[in-house]
N, C-alpha and C positions, 0 to 999 in steps of 0.2 A: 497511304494518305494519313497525315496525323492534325488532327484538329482540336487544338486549345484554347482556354477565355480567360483572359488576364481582368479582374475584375477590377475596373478605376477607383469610383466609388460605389454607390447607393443606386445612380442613372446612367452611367454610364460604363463602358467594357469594350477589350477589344478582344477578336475572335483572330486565332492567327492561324491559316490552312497550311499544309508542308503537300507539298504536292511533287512524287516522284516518277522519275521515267517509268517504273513500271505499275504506274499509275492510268498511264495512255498510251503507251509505246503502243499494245496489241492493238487497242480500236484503232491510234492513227496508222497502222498498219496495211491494217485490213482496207480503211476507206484508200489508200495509196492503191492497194491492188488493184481493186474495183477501177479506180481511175485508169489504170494503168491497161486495163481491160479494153476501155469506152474512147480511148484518147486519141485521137486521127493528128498525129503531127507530119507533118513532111519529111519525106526522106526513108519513114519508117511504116513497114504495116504496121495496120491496126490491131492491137494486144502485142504486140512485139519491143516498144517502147521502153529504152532501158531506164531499170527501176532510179539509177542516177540521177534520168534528167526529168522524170517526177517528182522527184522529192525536192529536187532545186525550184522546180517549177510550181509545185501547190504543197509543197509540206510546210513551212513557215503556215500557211491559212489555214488547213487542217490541225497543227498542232494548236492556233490558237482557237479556234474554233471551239477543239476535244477538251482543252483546259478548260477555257469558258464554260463550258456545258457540267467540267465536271464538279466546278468551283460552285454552281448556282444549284447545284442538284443535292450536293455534301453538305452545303453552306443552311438550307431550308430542313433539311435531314434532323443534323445540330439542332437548329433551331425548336424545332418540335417537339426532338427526344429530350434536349434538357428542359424542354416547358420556361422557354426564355420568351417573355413579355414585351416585345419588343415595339416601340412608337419608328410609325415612319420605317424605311430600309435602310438595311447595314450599308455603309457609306464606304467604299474602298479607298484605303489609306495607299499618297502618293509615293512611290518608290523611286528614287534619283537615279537608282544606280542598276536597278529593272532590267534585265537582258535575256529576250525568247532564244538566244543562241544558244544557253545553257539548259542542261537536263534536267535538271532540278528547281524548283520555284517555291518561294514563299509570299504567300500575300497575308496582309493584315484589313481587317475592316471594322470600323467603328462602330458600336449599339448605343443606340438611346436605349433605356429601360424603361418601362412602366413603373413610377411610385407604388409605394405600399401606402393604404391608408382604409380609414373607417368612415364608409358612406351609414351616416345617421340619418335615418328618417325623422325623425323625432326632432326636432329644431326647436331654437330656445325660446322663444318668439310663436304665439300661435300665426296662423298665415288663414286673413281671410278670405271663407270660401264661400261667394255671393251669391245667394239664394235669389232671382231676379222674378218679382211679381207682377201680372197684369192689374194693373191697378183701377178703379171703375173709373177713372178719365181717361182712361186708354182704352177701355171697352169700351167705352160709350163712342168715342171718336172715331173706332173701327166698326162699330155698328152704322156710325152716319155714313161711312166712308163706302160700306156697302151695299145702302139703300142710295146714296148716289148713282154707284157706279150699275146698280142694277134699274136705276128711277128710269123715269119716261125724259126723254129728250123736246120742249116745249120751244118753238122758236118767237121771238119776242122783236119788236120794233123799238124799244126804245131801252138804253143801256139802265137798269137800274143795282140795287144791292144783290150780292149771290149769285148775277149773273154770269155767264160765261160769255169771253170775247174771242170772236177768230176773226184775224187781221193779218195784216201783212205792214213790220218793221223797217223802216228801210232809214240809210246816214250813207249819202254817194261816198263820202272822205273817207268813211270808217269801214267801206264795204262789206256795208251790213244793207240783206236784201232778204228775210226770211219769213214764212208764213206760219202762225203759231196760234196756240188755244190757250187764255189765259185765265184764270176766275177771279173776281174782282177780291173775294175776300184775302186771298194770295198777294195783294200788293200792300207792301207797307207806307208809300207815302202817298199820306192825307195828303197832298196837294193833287195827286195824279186820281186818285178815288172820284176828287170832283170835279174833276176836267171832264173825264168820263162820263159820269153820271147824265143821263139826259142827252149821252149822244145817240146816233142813229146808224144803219149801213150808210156806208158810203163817207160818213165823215172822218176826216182827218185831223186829229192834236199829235201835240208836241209834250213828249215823256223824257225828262233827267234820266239817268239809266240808274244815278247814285242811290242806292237806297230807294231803289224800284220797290223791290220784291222780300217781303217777310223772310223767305230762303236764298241764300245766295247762290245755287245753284239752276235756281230759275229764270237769269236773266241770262247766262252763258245758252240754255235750250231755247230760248226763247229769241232770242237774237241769231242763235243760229253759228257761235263763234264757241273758241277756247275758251275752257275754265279759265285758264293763266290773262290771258287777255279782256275777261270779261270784270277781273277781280281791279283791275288798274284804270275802267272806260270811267272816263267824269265827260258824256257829252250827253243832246239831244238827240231823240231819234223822232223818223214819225211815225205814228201810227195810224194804218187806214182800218177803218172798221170795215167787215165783211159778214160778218154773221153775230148776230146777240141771240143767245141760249139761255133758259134757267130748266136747271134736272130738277123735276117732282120726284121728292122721295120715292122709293120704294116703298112697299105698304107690309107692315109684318106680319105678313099671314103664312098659310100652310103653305102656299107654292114659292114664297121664297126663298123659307126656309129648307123645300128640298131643295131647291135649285140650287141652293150652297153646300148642303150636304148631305145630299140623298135620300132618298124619299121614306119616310116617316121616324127620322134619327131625330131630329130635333124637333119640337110640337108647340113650343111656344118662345115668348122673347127672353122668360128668363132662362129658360134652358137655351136662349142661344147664345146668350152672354157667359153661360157656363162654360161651354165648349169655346166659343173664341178665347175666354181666360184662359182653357185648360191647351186650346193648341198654342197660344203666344207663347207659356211658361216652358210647355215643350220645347219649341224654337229655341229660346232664353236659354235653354239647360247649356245650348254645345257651347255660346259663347260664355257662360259662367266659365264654361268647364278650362277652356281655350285660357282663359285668363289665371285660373287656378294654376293650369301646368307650368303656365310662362312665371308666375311666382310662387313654385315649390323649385322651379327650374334655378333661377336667381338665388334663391336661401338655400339650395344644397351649395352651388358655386361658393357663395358669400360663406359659408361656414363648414364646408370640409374643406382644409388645407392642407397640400401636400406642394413639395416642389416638384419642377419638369426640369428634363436634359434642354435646357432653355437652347443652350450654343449649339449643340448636335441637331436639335431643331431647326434652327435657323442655316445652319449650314444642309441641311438636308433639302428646306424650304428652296433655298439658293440653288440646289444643285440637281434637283429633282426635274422640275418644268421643262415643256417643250423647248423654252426658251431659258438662258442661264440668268437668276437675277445678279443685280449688284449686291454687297454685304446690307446698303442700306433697304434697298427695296424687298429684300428675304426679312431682315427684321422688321421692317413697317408691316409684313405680311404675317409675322408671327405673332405682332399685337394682336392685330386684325383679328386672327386665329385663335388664339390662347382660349379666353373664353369656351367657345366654342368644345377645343379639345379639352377641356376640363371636365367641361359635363359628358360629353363620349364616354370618359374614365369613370366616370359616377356614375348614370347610367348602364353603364356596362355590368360595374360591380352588382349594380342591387338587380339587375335581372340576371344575372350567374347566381347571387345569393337567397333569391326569390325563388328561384328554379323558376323564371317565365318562360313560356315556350310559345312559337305557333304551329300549332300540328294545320298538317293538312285539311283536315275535315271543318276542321275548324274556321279558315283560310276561304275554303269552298261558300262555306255559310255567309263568311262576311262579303264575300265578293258577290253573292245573291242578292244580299241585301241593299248593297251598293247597288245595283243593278235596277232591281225593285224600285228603290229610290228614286234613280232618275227616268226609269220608265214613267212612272207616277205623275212626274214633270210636263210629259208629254200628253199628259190624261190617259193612259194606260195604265188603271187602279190595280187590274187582280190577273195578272198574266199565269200562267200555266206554270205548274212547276218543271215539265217538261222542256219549255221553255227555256225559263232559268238556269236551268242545271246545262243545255248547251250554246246559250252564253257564258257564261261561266267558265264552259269547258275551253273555248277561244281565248277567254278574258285572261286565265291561268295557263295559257300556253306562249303567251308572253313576257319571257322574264321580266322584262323593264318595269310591268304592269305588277305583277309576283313581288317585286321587290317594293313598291311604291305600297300594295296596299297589307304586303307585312306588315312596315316600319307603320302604318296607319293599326292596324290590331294591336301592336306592341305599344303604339302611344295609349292605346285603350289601356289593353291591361297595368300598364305605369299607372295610367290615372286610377284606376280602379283602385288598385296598391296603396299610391297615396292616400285616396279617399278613407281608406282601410287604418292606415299605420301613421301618418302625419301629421302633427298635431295643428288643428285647425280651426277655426269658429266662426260659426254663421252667422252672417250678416242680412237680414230680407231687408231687401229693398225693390222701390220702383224701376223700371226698366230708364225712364228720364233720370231720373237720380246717379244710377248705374253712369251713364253713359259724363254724366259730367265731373263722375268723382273719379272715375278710371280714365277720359281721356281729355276731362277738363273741358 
């Protein structure tokens, strides 16, 4: 067997196999005998079966079979020992004139190549990295929000300010039939505030749905319908009153403060506003961090440039799928893609040139912690390490699982990397601020 690479250009090359009869004569041989062994035809005992009418009978399948096998096994061999960088699979080039009747066969197959280029950390442009602060009207609003949810529940006769309303919405047209808990300061229109005002159980008005509710995702639960349908309703609903509530604070003493977080961590209100700062800014950290990668992600794309075997692509794209695309639906899929496979190549580079790794042990820990994590969720604080480590041992005995929280430690250490090496500059801001300069 003799296997050559005609180099195109830069991306692209072709590999051409010579493949000779005594290349597979002996294996498709041997499988002929074996058959020849097992074969129950008529006419003839069993292993008696002359080797003539086996070979007419399974030697064409066998001989393509033997080549196939030996074509994909030489073909990756290649591959490896010349340390060819290959995108996507070698593509077998069509032969017109192709014929398994003969002894001798050449086939030829297309290479995309990997560009050569220089993944810079270092970007012209600082990229910044959002330092997000609990701000004291965000403490202070999480402090009432839990002397709410922790206050006494006081039931009241007549609907006045700060109360809460449980009622039941109903519009026959609109099939809207649903029972819900509303608080009066949560509605934005002053019209509906004093309609309310001053009613009782058992009374029934009439609410605009338009510009009900300060948030627009309160009149979609509240009603009892889709987001998407709740965003387009301009009618009347009614509303019957059923229960009027106002919550008495909660009181800021010793017991409620363990009741939030354990008994004698926190001892007064401004040590408890310390700690709600210091756990929000924690929370804050993952989606700073989330936004950082997705734009160190963008300015690597945006400024290392190199070309792709764009058509070897596209034709790969086409020819690859369960299903075969058109020339057009493989190139609308290679836009799609491009991106995407750009940074894979970037990527790639700076963690081969980083030496990042995920050892096992390592792997283990993060999967613990994962673990931990969402135990926590379930109010299960301090589980055994015991524990842990055989979950864990389950959790890492499913590749799918193995693979999914690699690629989550490798986004760690990228970002770490970055943090480390890219040039960047911190911006502190409020978490409200955050949220309207990054998603408007």
């Amino acid at each position: 067997m003799n296997i050559s690479k005609e180099q195109i250009d830069n991306l692209n090359a072709v590999v051409k196999v010579a493949i000779t009869k005594e290349d597979y004569e002996d294996k498709v041989n041997t499988i002929l005998r074996n058959y020849r062994k097992q074969a129950n035809i008529p006419g003839f005992r069993k292993g008696q079966v002359p080797m003539g009418l086996i070979k007419k009978q399974y030697g064409k399948a066998v001989l393509v079979d033997e080549v196939n096998k030996l074509l994909q096994d030489h073909l990756n061999k290649y591959l490896t020992e010349e340390k060819l960088d290959v995108l996507g699979n070698p593509l077998p080039k069509a032969q017109d004139d192709f014929d398994w009747d003969n002894e001798n066969f050449d086939f030829e197959f297309e290479l995309g190549l990997a560009p050569e280029f220089e993944a810079k950390l270092k970007t012209k442009k600082p990229i910044v990295h959002y330092k997000i602060v609990a701000d004291k009207k965000m403490v202070d609003e999480q402090v009432s929000r839990l002397q709410k949810q922790y206050g006494k529940i006081v039931a009241k006769d007549t609907v006045a300010k700060n109360h809460e309303l449980t009622g039941k919405f109903e519009n026959a047209e609109a099939e809207i039939d649903n029972t819900a808990t509303i608080e009066l300061e949560k509605i934005k229109s002053k019209k509906a505030v004093e309609t309310l005002l001053g009613k009782k159980p058992g009374d029934t008005v009439s609410l605009k749905t338009k510009g009900l509710f300060k948030e627009d995702y309160l009149l979609a639960s509240s009603l009892g319908i889709q987001s998407e349908k709740a965003e387009k309703l301009t009618i009347e609903v009614d509303f019957t009153i059923q229960e009027i509530n106002e919550r008495e604070l909660a009181t800021l003493d010793q017991d409620f403060f363990d009741k939030l977080f354990g008994k004698n961590v926190v001892a007064s209100e401004a040590e408890m506003k310390e700690k709600i700062k210091a756990d929000s800014e924690k929370q804050f950290e993952q989606q700073s961090d989330q936004k950082l990668l997705n734009d160190i992600t963008e300015k690597l794309i945006e400024e290392t440039k190199f070309d792709l075997p764009a058509e070897f692509l596209k034709k790969w794209i086409q020819l690859s799928g369960e299903k075969e695309m058109t020339e057009e639906e493989a190139a609308e899929e290679y836009t799609k893609s491009e991106k995407g496979l750009r940074y894979q190549l970037i990527e790639g580079k700076i963690i081969k040139e980083n030496d990042l790794q995920v050892q096992f042990d390592e792997l283990k820990e993060f999967a613990k912690g994962f673990i931990k994590s969402q135990m926590a969720q379930y109010g299960h604080m301090d589980p055994q390490e015991e524990e842990l480590e055989n979950i864990a041992a389950r959790v890492l005995g499913n590749q799918e699982e193995v693979k999914r929280l690699s690629e989550q430690l490798m986004s760690q250490k990228l970002l770490q990397l970055y943090k480390e090496q890219c040039n960047l500059k911190t911006k502190e801001i409020s978490y409200e601020n955050f949220v309207k300069e990054v998603y408007g």
